[in-house]
SEKOLTI-564294 format. One record per residue (C-alpha): residue number from 1; x, y, z. Coordinates in nm, 3 decimals, always signed. Layout:
<r nr="NUM" xx="X" yy="Y" zz="Z"/>
...
//
This chain:
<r nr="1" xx="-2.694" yy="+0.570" zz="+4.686"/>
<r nr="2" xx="-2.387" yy="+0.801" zz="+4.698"/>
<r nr="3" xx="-2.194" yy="+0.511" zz="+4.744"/>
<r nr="4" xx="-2.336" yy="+0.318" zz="+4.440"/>
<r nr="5" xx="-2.264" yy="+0.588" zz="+4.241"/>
<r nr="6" xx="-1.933" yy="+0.680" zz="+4.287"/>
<r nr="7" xx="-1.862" yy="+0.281" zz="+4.215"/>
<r nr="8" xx="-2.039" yy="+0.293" zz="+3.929"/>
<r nr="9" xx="-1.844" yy="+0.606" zz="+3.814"/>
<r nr="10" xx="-1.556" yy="+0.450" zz="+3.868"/>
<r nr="11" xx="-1.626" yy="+0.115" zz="+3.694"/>
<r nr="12" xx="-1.707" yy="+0.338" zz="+3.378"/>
<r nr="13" xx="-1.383" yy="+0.532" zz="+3.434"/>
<r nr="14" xx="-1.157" yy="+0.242" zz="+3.479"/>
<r nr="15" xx="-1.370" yy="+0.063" zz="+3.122"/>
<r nr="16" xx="-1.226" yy="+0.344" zz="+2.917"/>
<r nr="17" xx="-0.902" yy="+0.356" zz="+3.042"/>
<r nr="18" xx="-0.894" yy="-0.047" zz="+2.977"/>
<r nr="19" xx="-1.007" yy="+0.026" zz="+2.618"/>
<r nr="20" xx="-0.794" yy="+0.308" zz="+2.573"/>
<r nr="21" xx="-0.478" yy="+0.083" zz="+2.683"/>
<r nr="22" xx="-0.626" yy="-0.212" zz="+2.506"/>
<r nr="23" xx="-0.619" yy="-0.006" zz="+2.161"/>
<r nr="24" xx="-0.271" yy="+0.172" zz="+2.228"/>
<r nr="25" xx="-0.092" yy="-0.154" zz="+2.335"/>
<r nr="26" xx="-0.273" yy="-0.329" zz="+2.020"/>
<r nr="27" xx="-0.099" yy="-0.089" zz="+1.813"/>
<r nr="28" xx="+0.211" yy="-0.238" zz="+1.549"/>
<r nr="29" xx="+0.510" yy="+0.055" zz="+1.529"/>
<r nr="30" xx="+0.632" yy="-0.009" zz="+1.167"/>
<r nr="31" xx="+0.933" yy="+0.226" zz="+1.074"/>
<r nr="32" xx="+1.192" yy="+0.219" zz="+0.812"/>
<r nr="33" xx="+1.530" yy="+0.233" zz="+0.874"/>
<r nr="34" xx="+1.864" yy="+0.233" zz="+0.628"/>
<r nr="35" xx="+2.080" yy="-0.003" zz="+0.739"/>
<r nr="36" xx="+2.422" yy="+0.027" zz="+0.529"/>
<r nr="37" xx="+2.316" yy="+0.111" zz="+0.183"/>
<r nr="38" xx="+1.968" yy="-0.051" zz="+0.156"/>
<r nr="39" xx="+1.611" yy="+0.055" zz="+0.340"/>
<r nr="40" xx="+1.468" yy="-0.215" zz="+0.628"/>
<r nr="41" xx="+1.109" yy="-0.237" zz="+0.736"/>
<r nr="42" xx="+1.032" yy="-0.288" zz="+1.115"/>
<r nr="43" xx="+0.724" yy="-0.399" zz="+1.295"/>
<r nr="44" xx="+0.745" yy="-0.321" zz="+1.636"/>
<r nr="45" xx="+1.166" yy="-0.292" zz="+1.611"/>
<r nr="46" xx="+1.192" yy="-0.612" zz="+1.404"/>
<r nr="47" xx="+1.298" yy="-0.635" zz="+1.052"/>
<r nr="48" xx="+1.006" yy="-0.783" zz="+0.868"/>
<r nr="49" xx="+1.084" yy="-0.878" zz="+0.469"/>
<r nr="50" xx="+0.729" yy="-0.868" zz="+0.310"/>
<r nr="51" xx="+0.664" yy="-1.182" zz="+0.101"/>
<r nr="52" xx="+0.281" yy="-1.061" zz="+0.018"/>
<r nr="53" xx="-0.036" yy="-1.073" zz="-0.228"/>
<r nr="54" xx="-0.281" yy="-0.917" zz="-0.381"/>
<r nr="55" xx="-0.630" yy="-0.953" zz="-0.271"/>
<r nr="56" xx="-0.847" yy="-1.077" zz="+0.037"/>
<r nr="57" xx="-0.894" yy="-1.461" zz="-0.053"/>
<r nr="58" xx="-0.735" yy="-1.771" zz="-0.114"/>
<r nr="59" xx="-0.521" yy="-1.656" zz="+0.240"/>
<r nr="60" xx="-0.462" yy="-1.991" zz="+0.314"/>
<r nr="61" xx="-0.290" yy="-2.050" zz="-0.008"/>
<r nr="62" xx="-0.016" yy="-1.770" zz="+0.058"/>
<r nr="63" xx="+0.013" yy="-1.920" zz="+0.373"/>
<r nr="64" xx="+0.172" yy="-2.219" zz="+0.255"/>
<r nr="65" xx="+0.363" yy="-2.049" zz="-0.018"/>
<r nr="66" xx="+0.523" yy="-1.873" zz="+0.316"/>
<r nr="67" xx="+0.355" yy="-1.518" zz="+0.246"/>
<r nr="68" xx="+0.302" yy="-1.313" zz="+0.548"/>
<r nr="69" xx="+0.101" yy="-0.993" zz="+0.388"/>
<r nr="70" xx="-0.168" yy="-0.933" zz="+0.203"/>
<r nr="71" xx="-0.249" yy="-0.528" zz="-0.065"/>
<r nr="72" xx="-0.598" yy="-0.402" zz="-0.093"/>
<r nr="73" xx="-0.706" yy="-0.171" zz="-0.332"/>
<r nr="74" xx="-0.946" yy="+0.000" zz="-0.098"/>
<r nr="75" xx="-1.129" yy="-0.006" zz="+0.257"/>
<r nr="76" xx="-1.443" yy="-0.159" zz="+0.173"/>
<r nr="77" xx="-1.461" yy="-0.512" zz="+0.435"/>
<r nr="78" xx="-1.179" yy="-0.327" zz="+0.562"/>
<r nr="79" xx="-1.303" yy="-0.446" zz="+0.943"/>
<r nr="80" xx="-1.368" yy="-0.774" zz="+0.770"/>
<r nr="81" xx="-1.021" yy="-0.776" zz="+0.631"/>
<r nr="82" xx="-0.816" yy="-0.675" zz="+0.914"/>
<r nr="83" xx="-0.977" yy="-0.877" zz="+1.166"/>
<r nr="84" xx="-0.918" yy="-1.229" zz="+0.911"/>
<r nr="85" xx="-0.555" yy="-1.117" zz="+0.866"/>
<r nr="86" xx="-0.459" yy="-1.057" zz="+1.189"/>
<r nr="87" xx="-0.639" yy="-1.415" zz="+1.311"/>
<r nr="88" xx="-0.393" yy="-1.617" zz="+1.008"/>
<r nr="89" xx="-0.116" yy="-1.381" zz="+1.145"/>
<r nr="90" xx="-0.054" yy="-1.155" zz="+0.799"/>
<r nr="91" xx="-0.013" yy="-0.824" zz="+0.800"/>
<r nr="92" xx="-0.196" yy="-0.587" zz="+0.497"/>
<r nr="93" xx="-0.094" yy="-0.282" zz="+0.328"/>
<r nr="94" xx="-0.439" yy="-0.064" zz="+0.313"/>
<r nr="95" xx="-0.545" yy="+0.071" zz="-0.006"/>
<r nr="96" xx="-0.681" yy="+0.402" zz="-0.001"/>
<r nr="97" xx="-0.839" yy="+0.416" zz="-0.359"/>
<r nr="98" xx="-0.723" yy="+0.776" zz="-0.503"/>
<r nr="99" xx="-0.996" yy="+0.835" zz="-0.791"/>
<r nr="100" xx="-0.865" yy="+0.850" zz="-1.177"/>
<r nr="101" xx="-0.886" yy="+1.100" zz="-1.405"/>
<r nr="102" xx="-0.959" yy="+0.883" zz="-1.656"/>
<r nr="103" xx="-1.262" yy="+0.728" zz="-1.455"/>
<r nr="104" xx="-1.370" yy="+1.099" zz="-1.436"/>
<r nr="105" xx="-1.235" yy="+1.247" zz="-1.120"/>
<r nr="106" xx="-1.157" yy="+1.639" zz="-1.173"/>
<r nr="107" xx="-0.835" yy="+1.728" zz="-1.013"/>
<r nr="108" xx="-0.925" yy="+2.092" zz="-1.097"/>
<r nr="109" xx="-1.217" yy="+2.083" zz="-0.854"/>
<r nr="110" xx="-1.120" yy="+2.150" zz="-0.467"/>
<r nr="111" xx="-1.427" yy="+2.110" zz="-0.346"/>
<r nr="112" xx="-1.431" yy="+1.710" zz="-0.488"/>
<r nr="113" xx="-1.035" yy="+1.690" zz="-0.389"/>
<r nr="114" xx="-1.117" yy="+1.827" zz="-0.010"/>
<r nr="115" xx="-1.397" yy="+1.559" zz="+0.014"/>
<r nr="116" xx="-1.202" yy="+1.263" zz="-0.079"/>
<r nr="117" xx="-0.916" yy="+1.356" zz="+0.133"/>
<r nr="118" xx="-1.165" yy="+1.446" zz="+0.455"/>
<r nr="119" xx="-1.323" yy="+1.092" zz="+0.337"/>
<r nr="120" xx="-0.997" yy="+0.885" zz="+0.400"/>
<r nr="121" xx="-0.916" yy="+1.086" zz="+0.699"/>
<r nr="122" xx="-1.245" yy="+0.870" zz="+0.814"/>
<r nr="123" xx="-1.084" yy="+0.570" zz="+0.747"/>
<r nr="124" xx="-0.745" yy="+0.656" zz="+0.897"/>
<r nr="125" xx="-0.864" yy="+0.749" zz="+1.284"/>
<r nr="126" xx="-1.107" yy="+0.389" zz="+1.246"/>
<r nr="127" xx="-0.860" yy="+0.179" zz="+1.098"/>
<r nr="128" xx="-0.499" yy="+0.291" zz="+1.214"/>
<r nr="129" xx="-0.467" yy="+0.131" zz="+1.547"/>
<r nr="130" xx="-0.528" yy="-0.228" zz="+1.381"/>
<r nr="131" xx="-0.260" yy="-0.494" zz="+1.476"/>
<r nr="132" xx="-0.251" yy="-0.622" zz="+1.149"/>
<r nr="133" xx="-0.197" yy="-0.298" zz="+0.987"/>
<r nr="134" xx="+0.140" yy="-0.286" zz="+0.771"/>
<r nr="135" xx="+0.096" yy="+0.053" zz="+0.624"/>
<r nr="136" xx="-0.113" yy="+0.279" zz="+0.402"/>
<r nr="137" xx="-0.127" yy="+0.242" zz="+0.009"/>
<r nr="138" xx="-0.197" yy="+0.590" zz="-0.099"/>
<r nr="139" xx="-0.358" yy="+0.509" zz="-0.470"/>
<r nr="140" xx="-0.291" yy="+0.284" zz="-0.706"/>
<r nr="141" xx="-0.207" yy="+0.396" zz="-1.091"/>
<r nr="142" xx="-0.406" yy="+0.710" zz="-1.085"/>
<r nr="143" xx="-0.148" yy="+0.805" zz="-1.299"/>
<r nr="144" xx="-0.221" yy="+0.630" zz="-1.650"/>
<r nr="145" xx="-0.374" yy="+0.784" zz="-1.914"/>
<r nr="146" xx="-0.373" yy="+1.090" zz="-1.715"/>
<r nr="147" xx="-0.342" yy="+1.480" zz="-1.786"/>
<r nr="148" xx="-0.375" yy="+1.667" zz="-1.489"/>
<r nr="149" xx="-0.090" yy="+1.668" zz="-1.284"/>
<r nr="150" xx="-0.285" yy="+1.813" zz="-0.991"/>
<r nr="151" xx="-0.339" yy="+1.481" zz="-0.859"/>
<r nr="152" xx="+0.032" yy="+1.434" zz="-0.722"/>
<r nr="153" xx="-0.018" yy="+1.735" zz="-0.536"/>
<r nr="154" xx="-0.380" yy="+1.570" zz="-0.401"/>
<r nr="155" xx="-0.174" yy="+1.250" zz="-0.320"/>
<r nr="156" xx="+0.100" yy="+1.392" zz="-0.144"/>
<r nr="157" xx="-0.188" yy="+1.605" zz="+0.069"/>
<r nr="158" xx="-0.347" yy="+1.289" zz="+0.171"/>
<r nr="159" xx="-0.035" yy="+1.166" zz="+0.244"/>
<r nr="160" xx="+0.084" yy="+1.409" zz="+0.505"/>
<r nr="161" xx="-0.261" yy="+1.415" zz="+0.637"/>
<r nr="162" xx="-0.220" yy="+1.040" zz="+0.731"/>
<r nr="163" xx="+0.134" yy="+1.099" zz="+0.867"/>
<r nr="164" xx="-0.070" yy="+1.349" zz="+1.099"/>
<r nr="165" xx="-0.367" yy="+1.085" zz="+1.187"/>
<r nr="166" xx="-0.136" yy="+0.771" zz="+1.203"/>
<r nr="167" xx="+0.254" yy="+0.822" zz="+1.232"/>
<r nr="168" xx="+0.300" yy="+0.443" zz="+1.358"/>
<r nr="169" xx="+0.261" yy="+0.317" zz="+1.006"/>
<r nr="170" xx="+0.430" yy="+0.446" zz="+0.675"/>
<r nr="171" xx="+0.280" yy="+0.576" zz="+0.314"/>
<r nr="172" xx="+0.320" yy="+0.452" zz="+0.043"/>
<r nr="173" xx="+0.154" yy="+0.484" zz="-0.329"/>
<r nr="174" xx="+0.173" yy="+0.301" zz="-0.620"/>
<r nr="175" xx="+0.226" yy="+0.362" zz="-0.980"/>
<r nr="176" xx="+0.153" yy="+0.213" zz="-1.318"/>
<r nr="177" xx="+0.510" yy="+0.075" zz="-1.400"/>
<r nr="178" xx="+0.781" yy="+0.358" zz="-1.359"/>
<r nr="179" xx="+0.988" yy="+0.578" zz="-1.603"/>
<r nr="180" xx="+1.180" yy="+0.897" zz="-1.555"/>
<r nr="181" xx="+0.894" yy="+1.117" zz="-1.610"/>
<r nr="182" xx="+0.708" yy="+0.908" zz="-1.316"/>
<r nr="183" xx="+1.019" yy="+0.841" zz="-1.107"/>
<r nr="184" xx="+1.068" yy="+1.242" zz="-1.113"/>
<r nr="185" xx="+0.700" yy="+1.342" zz="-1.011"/>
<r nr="186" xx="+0.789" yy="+1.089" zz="-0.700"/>
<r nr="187" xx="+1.061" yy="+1.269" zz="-0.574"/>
<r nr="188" xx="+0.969" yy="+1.590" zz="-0.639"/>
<r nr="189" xx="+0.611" yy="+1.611" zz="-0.561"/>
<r nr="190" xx="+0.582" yy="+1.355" zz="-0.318"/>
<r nr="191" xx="+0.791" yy="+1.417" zz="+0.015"/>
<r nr="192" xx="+0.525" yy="+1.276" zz="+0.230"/>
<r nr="193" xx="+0.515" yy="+0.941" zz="+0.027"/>
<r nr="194" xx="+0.760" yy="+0.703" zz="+0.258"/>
<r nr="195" xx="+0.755" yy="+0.418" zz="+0.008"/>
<r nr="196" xx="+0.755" yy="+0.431" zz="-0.349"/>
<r nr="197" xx="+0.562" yy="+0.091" zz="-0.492"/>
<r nr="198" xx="+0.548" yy="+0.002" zz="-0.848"/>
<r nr="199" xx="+0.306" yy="-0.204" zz="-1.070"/>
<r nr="200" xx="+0.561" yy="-0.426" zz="-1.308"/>
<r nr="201" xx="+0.486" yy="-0.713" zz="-1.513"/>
<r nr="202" xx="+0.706" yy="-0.769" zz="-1.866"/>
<r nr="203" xx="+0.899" yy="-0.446" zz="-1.786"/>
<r nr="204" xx="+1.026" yy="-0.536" zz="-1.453"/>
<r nr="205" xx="+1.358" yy="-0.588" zz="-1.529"/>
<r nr="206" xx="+1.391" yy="-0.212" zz="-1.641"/>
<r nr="207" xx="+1.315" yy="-0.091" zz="-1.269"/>
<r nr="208" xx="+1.639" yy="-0.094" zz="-1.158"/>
<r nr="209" xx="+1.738" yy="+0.061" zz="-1.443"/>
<r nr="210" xx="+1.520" yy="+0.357" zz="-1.413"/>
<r nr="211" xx="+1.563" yy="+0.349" zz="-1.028"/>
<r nr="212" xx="+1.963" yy="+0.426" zz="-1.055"/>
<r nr="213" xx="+1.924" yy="+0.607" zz="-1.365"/>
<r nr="214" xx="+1.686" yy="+0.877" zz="-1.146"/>
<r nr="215" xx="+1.888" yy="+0.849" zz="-0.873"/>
<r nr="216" xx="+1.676" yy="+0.791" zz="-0.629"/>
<r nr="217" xx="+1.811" yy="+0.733" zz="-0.290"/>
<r nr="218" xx="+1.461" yy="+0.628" zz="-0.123"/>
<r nr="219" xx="+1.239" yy="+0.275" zz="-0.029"/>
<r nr="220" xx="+1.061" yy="+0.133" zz="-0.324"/>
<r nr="221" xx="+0.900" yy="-0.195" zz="-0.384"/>
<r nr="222" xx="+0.703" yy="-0.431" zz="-0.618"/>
<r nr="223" xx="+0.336" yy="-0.401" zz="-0.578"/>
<r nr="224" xx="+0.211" yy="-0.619" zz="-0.905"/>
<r nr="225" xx="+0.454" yy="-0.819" zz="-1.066"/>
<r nr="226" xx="+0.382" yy="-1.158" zz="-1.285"/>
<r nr="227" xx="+0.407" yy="-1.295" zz="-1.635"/>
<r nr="228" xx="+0.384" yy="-1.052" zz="-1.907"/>
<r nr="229" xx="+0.057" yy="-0.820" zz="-1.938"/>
<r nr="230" xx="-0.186" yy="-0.839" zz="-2.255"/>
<r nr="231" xx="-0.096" yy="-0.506" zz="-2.290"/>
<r nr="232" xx="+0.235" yy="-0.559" zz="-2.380"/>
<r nr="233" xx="+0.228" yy="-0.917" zz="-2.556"/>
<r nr="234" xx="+0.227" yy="-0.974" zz="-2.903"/>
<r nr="235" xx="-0.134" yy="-0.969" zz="-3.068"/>
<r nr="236" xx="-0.310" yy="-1.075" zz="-3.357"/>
<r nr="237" xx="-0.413" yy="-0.933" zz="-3.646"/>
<r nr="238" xx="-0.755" yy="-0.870" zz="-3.561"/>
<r nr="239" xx="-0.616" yy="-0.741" zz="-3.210"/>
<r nr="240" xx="-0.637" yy="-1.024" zz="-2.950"/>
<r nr="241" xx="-0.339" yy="-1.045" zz="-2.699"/>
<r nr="242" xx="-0.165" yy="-1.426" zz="-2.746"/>
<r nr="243" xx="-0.143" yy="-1.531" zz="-2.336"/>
<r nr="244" xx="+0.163" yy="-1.721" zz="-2.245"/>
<r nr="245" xx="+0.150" yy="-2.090" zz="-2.180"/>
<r nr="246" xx="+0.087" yy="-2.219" zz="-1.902"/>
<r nr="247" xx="+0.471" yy="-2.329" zz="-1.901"/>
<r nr="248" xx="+0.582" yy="-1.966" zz="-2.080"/>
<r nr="249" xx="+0.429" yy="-1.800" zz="-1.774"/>
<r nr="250" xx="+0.644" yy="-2.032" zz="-1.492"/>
<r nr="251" xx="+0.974" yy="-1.960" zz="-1.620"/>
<r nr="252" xx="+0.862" yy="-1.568" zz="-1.640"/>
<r nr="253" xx="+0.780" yy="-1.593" zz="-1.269"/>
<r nr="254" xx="+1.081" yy="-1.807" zz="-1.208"/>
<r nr="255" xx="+1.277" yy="-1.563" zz="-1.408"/>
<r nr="256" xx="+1.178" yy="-1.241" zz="-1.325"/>
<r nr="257" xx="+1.127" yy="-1.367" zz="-0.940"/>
<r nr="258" xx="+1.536" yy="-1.453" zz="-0.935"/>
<r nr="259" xx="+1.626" yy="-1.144" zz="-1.140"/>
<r nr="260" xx="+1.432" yy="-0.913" zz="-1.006"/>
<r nr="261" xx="+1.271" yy="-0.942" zz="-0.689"/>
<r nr="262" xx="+1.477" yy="-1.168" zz="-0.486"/>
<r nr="263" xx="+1.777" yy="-1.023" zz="-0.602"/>
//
């Protein structure tokens, strides 16, 4: 019986350990590196150029358009997610959805601002030792239409905490286009942020600008881009955006692709 038990002991012993090594070895190391005057992203000590998407579906499709990573907005399916990715061989950037102001969040309350941080601190220890985990997306526009500026102090929190839970994958957050106002908050409230991502679509062509202009010296990327938002297109007189044509909105990918992206 002694015998049986110590072998059964050591079965159970020798089950974690293969689960523990399993889960470390399954494990991507992304870093970022400058090489010469420009940033590089590196899974597992290779450069890796993200050609990604937006969304959970259609995978196939950016698949033969040669995309290799998908964005979420959030961690709901985020099991679901993962697991599809890494099977089609993309890698995601997880969103962890930072509440708005303007949806009713109060910045002012700590108790509210504790919980949602403690919340993705959750998500972090379940999701971070996914192989087809890119790197964290710390909000996305929680900045527009905004008045409390508490909540770059709240992202930059979260932030460190996940560079605490998970330093094998970078942060990154994402704002509503950019401007010097915005580009300034970044670098001066946000030194746990690794990557700076920006939402773009008929002002893309002024990031540059505003990058160099601000003079900032760190990693940022395109995290929306595409023809030119209702927002910002010419409307009626009763009010109603006029949409592109079909053909109006190919040469403003085509265009702003060349210009601004690949560039």
């Amino acid at each position: 019986t002694k015998s049986l038990l110590s072998v059964s002991r050591l079965f159970a012993t020798l089950i974690v350990v293969l689960v523990t090594f399993t889960s470390q070895t399954q494990t991507r190391i992304v870093t970022i590196e400058e090489v010469g005057s420009q940033w590089q992203l590196r899974v597992d000590g290779e450069p890796f150029y993200i050609k990604g998407a937006g969304g959970e579906k259609h995978l196939d499709v950016l698949l033969e358009a040669g995309g290799n990573t998908i964005r979420t907005w959030g961690t709901d399916n985020a099991q679901e997610v993962l697991d599809l990715a890494e099977e089609k061989g993309l890698m995601v950037m997880m969103g962890l959805w930072v509440q708005h102001e303007r949806h009713g969040f109060d910045y002012n309350n700590e108790a509210r601002v504790k919980s949602q941080l403690e919340n993705f601190r959750k998500e972090i220890r379940k999701y971070k030792g996914h192989p087809a985990l890119l790197m964290w997306g710390i909000g996305n526009e929680y900045e527009l239409n905004y008045s409390n500026t508490k909540v770059w102090k709240a992202v930059n929190d979260i932030a460190k905490m996940v560079q605490e839970e998970d330093p094998n994958h970078p942060t990154s957050t994402v704002t509503a286009g950019t401007n010097a106002e915005k580009l300034n908050f970044v670098m001066t409230q946000l030194p746990d942020i690794d990557i700076y991502g920006i939402n773009t679509y008929g002002d893309v062509g002024n990031v540059k600008t505003v990058i160099k202009n601000g003079e900032f010296q760190g990693p940022y990327m395109i995290t929306e881009w595409g023809p030119t938002g209702h927002w910002e297109i010419t409307k009626t007189m009763w009010g109603a955006s006029v949409e592109q044509s079909s053909s109006e909105k190919f040469t403003s990918y085509l265009k702003r692709y060349e210009e601004n992206i690949a560039s």
